[in-house]
Structures are given as structure tokens and as C-alpha cells.
KEMARTOR-417943 format. One line per 10 residues: number of its first residue (from 1); their letters; for each residue x, y, z of N, C-alpha, C. Coordinates in nm, 4 decimals. Last residue first. Example, Ala and Ser with C-alpha at 12.3 -4.5 7.8 and 13.67 -1.06 7.14 Angstrom:
<pts>
2 = sa = 1.2850/-0.2250/0.7080/1.3670/-0.1060/0.7140/1.2900/0.0030/0.7870 ~ 1.3190/-0.5690/0.7800/1.2300/-0.4500/0.7800/1.3200/-0.3300/0.7800 $
</pts>
This chain:
<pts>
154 = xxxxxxxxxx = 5.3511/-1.0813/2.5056/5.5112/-1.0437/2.4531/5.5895/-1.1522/2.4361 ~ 5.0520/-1.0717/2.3357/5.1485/-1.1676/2.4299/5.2950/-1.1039/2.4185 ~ 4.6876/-1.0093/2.3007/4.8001/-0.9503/2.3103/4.9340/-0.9929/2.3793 ~ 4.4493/-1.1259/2.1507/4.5411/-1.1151/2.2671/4.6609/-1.1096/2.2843 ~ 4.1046/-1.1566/2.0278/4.2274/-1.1159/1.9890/4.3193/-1.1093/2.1422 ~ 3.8545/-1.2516/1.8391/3.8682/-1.2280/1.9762/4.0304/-1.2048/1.9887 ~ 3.4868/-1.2003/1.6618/3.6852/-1.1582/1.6450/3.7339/-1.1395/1.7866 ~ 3.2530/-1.3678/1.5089/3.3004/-1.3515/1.6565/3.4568/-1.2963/1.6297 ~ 2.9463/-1.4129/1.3278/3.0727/-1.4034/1.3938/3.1629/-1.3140/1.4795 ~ 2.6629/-1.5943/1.3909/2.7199/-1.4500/1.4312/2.9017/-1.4778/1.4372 $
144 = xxxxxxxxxx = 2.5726/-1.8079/1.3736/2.5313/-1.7199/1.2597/2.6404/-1.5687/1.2613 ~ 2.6151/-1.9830/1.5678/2.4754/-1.9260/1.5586/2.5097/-1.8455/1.4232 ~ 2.9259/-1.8577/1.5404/2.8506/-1.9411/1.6165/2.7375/-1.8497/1.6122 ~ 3.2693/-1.8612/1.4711/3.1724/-1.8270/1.3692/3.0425/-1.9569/1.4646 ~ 3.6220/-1.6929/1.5076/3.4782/-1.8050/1.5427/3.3081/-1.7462/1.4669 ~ 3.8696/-1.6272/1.5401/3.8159/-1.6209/1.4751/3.6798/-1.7303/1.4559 ~ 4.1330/-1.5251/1.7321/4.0499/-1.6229/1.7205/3.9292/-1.5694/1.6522 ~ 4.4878/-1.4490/1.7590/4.2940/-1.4022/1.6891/4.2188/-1.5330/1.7051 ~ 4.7372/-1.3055/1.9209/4.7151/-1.4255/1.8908/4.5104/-1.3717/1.8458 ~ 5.0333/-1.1471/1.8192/4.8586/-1.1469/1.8248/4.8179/-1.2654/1.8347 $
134 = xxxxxxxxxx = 5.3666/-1.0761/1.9937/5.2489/-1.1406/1.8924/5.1444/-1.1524/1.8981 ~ 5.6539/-0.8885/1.9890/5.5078/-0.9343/2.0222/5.4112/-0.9982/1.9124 ~ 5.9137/-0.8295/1.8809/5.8635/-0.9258/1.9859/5.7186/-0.9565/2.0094 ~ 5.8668/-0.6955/1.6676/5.9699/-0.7905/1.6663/5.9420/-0.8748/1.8027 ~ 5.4570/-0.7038/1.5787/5.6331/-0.6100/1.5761/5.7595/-0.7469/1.5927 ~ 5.3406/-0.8991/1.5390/5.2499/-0.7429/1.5143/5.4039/-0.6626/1.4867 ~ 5.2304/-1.1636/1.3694/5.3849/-1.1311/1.4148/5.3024/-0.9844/1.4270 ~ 4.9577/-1.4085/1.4837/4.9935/-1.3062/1.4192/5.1319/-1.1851/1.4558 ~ 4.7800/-1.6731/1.4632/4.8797/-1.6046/1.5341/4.9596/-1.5578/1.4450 ~ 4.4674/-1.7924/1.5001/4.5698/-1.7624/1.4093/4.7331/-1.6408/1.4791 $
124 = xxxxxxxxxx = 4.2441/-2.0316/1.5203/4.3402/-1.9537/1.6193/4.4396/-1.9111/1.5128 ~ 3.8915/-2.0943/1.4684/4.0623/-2.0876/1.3959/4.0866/-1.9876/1.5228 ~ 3.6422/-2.3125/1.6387/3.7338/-2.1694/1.6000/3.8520/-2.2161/1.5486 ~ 3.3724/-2.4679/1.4448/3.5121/-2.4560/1.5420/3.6110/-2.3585/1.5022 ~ 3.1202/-2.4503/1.2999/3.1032/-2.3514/1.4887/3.2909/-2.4446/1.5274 ~ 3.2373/-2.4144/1.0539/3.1448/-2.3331/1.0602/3.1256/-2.2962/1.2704 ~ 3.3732/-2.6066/1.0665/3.4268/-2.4998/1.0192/3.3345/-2.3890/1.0580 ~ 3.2203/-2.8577/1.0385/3.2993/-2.8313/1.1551/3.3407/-2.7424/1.1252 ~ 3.0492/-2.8790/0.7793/2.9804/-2.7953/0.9360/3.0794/-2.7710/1.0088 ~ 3.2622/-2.9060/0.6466/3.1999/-2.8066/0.6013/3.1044/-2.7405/0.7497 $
114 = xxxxxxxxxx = 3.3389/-3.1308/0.7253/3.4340/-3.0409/0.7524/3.3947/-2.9479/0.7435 ~ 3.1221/-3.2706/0.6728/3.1365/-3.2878/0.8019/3.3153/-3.1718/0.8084 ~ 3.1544/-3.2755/0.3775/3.0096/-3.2195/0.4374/3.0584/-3.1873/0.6052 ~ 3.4115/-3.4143/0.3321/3.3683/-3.3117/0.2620/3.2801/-3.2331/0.3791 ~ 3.2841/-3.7020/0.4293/3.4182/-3.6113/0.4899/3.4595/-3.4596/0.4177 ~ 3.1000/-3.7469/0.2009/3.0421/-3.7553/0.3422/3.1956/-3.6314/0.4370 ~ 3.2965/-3.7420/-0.0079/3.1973/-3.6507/0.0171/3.1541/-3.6299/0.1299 ~ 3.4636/-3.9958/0.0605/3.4842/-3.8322/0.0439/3.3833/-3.7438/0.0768 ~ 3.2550/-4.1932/0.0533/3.3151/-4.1287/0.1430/3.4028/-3.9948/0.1575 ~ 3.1302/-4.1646/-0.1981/3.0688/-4.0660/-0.1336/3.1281/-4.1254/0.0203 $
104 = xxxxxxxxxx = 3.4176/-4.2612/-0.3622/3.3759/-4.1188/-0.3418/3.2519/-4.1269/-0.2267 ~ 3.5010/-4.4887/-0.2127/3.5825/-4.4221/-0.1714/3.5057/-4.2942/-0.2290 ~ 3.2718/-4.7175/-0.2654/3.2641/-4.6673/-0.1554/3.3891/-4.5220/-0.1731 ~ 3.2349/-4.6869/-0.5759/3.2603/-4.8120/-0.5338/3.2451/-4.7005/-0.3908 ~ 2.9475/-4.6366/-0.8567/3.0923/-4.5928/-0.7822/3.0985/-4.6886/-0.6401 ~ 2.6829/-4.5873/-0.8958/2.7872/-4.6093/-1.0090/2.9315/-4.5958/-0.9746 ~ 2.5078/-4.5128/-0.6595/2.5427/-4.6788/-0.7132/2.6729/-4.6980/-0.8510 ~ 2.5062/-4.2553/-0.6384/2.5817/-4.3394/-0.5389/2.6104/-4.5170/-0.5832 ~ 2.3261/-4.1945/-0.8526/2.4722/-4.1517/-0.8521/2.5444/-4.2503/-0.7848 ~ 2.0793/-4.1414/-0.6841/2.0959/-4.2877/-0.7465/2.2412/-4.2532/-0.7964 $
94 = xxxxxxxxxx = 2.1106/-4.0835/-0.3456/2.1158/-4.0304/-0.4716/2.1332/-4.1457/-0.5877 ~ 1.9963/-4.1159/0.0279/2.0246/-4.1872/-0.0948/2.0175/-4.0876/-0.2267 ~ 2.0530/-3.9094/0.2884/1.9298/-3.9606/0.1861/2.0230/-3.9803/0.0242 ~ 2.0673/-3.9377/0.6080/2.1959/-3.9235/0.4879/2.0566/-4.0056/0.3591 ~ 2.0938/-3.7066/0.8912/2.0216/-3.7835/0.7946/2.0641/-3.7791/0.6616 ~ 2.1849/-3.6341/1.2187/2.2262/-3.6746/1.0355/2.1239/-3.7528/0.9842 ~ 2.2143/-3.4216/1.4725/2.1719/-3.5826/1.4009/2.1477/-3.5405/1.2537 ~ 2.5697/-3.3629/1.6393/2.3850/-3.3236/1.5348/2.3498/-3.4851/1.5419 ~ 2.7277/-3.1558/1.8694/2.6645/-3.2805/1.7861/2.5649/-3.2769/1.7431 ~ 3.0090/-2.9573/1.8583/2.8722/-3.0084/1.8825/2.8155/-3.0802/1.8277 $
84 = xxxxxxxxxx = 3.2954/-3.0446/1.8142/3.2357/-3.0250/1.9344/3.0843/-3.0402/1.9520 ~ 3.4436/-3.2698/1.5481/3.3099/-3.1569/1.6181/3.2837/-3.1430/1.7178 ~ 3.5801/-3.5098/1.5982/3.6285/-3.3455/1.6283/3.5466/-3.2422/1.6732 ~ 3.4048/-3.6585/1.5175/3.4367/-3.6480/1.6577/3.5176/-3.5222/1.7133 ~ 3.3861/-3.6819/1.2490/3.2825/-3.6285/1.3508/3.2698/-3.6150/1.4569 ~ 3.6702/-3.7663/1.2043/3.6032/-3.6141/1.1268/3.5019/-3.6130/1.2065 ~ 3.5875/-4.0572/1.2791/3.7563/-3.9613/1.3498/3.6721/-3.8072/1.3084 ~ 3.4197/-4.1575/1.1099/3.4208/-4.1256/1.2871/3.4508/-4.0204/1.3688 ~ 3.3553/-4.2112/0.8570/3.3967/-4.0693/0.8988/3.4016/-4.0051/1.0608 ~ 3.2980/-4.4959/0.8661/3.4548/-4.4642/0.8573/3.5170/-4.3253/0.8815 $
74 = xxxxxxxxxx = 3.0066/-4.4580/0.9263/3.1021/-4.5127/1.0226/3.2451/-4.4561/1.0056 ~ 2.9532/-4.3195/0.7183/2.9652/-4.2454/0.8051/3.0432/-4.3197/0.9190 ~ 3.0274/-4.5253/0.5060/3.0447/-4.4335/0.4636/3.0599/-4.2920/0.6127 ~ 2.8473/-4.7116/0.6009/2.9799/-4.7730/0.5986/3.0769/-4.5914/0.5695 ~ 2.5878/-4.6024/0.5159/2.6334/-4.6462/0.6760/2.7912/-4.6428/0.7037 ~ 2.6068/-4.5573/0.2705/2.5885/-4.4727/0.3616/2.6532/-4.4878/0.4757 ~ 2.6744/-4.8646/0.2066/2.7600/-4.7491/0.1708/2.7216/-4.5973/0.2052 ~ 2.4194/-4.9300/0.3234/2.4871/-4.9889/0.2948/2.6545/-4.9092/0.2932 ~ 2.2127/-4.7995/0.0834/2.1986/-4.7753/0.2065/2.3681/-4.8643/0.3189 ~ 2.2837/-4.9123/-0.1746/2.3034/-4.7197/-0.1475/2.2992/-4.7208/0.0409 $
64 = xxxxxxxxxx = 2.1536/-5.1719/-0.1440/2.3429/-5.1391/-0.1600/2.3987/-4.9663/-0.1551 ~ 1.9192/-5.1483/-0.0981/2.0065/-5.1821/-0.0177/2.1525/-5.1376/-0.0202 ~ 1.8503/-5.0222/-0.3151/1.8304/-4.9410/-0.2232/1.9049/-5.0356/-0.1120 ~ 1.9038/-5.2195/-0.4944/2.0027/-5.1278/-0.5166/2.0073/-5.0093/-0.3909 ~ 1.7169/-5.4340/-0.3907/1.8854/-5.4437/-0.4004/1.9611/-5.3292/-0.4255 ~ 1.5054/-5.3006/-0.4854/1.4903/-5.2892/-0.3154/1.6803/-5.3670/-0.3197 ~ 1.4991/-5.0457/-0.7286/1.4702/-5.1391/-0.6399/1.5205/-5.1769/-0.5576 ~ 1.5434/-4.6889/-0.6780/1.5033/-4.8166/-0.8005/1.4617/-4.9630/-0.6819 ~ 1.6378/-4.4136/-0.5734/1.7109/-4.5472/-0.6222/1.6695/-4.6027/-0.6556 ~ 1.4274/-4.2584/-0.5726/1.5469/-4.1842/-0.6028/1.6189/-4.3303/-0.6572 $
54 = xxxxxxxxxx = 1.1640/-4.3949/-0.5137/1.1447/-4.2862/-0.6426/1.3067/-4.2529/-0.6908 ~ 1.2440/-4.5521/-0.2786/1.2154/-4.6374/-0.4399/1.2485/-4.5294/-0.5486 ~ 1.5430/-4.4097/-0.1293/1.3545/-4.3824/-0.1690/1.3583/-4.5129/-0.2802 ~ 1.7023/-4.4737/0.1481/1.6627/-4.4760/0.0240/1.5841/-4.5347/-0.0568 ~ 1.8176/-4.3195/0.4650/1.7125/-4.3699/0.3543/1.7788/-4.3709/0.2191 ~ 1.9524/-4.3223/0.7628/1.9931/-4.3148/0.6447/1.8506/-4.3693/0.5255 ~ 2.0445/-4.1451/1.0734/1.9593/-4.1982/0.9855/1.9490/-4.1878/0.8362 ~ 2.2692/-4.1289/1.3211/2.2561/-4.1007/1.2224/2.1020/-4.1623/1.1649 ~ 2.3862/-3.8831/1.6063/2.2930/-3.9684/1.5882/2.2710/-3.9796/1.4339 ~ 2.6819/-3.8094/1.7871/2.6337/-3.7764/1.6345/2.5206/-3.9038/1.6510 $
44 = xxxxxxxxxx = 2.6246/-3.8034/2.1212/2.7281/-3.8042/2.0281/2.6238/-3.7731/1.9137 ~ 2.5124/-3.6680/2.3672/2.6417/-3.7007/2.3759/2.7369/-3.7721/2.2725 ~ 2.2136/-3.4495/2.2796/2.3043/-3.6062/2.3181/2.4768/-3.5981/2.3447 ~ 2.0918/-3.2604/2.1552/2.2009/-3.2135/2.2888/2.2105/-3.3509/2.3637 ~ 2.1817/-3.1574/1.8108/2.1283/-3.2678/1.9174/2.2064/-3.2224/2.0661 ~ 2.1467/-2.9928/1.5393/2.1990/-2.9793/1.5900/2.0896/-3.0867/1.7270 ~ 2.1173/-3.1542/1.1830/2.0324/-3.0801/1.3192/2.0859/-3.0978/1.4462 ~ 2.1204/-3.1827/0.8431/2.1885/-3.2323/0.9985/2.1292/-3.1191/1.1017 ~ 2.0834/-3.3784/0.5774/2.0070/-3.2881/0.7029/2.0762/-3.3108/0.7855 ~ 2.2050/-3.4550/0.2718/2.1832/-3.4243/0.3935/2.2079/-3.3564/0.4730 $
34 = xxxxxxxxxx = 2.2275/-3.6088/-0.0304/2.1433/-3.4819/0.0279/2.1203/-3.5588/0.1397 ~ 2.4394/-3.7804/-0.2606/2.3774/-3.7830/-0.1351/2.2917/-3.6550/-0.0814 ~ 2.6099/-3.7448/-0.4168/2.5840/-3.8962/-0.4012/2.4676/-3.8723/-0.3017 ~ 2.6515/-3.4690/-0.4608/2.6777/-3.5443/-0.5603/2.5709/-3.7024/-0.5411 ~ 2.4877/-3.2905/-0.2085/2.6042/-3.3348/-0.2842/2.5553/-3.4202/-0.4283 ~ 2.3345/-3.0357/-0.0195/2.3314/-3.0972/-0.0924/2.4625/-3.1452/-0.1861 ~ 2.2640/-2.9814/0.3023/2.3509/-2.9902/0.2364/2.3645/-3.0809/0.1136 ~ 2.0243/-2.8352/0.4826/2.0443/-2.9161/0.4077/2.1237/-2.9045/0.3250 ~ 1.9232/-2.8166/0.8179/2.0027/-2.7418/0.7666/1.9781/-2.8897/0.6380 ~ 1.6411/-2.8911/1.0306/1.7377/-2.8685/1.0073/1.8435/-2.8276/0.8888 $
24 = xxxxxxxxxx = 1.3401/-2.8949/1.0924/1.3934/-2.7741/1.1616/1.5718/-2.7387/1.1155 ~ 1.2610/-3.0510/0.8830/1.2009/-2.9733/0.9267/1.2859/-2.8434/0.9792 ~ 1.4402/-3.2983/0.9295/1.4127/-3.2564/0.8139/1.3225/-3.1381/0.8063 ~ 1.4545/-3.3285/1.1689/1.5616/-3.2756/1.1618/1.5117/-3.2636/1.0075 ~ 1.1570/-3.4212/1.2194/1.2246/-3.2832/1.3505/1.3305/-3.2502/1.2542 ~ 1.1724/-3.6285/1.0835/1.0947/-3.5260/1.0460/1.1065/-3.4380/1.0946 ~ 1.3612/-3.7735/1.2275/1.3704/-3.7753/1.0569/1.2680/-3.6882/1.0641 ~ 1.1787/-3.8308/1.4767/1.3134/-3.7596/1.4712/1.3836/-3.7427/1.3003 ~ 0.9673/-3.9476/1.3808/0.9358/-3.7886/1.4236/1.0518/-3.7531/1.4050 ~ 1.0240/-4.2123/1.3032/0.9558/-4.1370/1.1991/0.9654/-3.9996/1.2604 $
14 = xxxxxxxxxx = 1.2877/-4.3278/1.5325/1.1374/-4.3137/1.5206/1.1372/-4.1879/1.3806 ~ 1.5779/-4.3403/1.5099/1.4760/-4.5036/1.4139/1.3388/-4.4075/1.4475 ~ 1.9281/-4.2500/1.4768/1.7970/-4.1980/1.4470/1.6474/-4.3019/1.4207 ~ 2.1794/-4.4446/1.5791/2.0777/-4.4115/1.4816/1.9785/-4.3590/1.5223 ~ 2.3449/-4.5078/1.8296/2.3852/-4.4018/1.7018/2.2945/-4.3905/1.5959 ~ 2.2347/-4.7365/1.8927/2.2316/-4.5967/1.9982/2.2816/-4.5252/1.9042 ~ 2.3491/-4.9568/1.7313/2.1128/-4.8809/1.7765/2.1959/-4.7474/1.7972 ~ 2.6431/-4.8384/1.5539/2.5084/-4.9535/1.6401/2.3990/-4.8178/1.6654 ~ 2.8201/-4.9243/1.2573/2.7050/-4.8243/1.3282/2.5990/-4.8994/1.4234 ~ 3.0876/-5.1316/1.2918/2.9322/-5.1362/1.2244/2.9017/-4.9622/1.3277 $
4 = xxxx = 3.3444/-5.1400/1.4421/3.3216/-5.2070/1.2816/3.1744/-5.1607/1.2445 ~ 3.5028/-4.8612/1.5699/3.3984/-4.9371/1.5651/3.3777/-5.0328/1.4589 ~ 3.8863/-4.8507/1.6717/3.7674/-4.8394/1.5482/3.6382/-4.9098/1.5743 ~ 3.9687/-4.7593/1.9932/3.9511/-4.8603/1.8917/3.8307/-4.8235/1.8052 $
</pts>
């Protein structure tokens, strides 16, 4: 069953962990949004979401960016659960995000999270070599290093 809200245990709240993953982690920049994700050895996706006075304006509009973050990663559940490994997220407000209703920077958000899951989940590709036999490849991409693993089936 669908969650309705993002609860405690899925957010990021002390000041160090937003500075561990803004520090040590990766940054993907979009349209509506710029975010950090950093690989976590929890048992699921941890998120944290801001927005600056300097990027969004006042404290209603930084509500309503923040808001459509949340709602925005909640609905990308299913896409972050695929991932085998888990990060923590940090999803930083773009003033962009206010001129549009929730369905783009949910895209986007489901954009970003296919973009890491691609990166450490393997493709299996299966390959005709002759009339009976087939290749099966796996093609993986972890830490940086990619990986060609191949097997031979009649």
C-alpha cells in the first residue's frame, strides 16, 4: 500500500547529515530543482528538502516549493525502490518550481532517480550468437568501474 505523506524516519533533520551529503555527495542539476544524493547504508532512501529565501522569495512560496518536493518524492516511491542501493536525497528548491502545477518536477524528480538507477543496476541483454546458442551479457556499471560479464547457454 501507497504511503500518503513522507514520515520522520524517511527524512534527513540534523544540519550534519545535509552537510555530509552536500559535501561528500554527487549533484544533479535540473530545471525545478538541484540535488544531492549520497549513497546510505540504512534500509531505505532518506530525504531532505529546502528552500532558500535567496532561491524562492517568501516564506508562502518557500512553503509551496517545499510541499511539491515532498509530494513530488513521495509519489516517486515505486522508481526508488527499485534501486538496490540507497542514498539520502537532498532536494533544494528552484524558483521555476512555482510556475507549474506538481506533474513537471515530478517528472523530473523520476527523471533523476532513473538516472542514478542506471548507473549501479545491471542490464542483462541476451544475445542470438548462432542458431542454437545464446549469450546472455550483463553489463554493470559500479563505483565508476564498468563491468562485462557474459554466459554461454545452449
Amino acid at each position: 500500500m501507497t504511503r500518503l505523506f513522507v514520515t520522520e524516519r524517511d527524512s534527513a533533520a540534523e544540519s550534519a547529515e545535509f552537510l555530509r551529503v552536500y559535501d561528500k555527495g554527487r549533484r544533479i542539476e535540473g530545471r525545478f530543482m538541484t540535488v544531492f544524493i549520497l549513497a546510505n547504508d540504512k534500509p531505505l532512501h532518506r530525504v531532505g528538502i529546502t528552500a532558500t529565501k535567496k532561491a524562492i522569495g517568501k516564506a508562502h512560496d518557500r512553503n509551496r516549493a517545499k510541499r511539491l518536493l515532498r509530494e513530488s518524492f513521495r509519489l516517486s516511491r515505486a522508481e526508488l525502490d527499485a534501486i538496490s542501493q540507497r542514498y539520502d536525497w537532498v532536494l533544494n528548491a528552484r524558483r521555476s518550481i512555482l510556475h507549474g502545477k506538481l506533474e513537471k518536477p515530478l517528472a523530473e524528480l523520476k527523471q533523476i532517480v532513473a538516472k542514478v538507477g542506471k548507473e549501479f543496476c545491471p542490464r542483462i541483454t541476451r544475445m542470438r550468437t548462432n542458431k542454437d546458442r545464446f549469450l546472455f551479457v550483463l553489463f554493470a556499471s559500479f563505483a565508476g568501474k564498468n563491468l562485462l560479464l557474459w554466459q554461454n547457454r545452449t
